[in-house]
N, C-alpha and C positions, 0 to 999 in steps of 0.2 A: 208064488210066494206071497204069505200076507205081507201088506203094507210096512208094519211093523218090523218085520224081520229084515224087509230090505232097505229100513231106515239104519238098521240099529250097523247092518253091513255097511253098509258106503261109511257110515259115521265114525266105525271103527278105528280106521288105517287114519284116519284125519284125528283124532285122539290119540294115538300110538306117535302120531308126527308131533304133534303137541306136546306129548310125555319128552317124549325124546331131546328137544328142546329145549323144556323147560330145565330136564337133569343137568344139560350140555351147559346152560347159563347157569346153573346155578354152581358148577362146576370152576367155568370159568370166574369164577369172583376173585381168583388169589392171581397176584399181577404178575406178569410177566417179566421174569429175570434180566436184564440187562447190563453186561458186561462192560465196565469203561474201562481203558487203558491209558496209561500217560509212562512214557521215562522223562520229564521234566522235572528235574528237582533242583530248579531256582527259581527267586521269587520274581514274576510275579505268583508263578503257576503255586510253587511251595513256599510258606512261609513259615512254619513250624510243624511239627509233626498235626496231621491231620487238620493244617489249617491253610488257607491260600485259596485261589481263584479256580482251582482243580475240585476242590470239596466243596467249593461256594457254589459253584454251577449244577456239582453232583447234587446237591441239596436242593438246589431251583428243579431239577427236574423231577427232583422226587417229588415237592411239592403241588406241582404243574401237574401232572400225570393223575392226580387225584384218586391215586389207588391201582390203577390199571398197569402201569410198570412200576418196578421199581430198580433202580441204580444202585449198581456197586461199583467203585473207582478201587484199583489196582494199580502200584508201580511197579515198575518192572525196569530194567536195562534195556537198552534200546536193541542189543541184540536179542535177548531172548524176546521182545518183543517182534523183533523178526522172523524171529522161530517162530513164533507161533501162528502170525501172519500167514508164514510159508508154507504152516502144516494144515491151514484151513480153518482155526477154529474162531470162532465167530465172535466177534467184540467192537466195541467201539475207540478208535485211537481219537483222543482227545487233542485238539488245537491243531491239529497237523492238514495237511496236503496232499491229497496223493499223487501229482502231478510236482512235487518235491522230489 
């Protein structure tokens, strides 16, 4: 094989790695969904609608994260909070313990 041909071969599959990558990053630019939970609703956590140490922290970490997640705070009843616990689905319980 001339020289040429068998540069442009090896070079290929290492370009194709490259492409593939780059698309994957450019891809991954939009942040990652992050689920908070709270059934807290007294102050300090709540202190009027959408205001309180539950939204204050939700905001800290939006702003921390610098794009890469982003945070949504949900209330909920503490049962259906357990519900959903029970059923697997994936979230973050705010202030809590799990040795509680």
């Amino acid at each position: 094989m001339p020289f040429k041909l068998t540069c442009t071969l090896l070079l290929m599959p290492l370009l194709l790695v490259h492409l593939c990558y780059s698309v994957a990053n450019a891809a991954s630019t939009k942040p990652t969904e992050i689920q908070m939970w709270s059934y807290y609703q007294f102050p300090p956590f709540l202190t009027a609608p959408n205001k309180g140490l539950l939204y204050d922290f939700t905001d800290l970490l939006n702003q921390k994260s610098q794009g890469h997640y982003h945070f949504t705070l949900s209330m909920y009843p503490r049962k259906r909070l357990d519900l959903k616990l029970a059923t697997g689905e994936q979230g973050v319980v705010l202030f809590v313990n799990g040795l509680w």
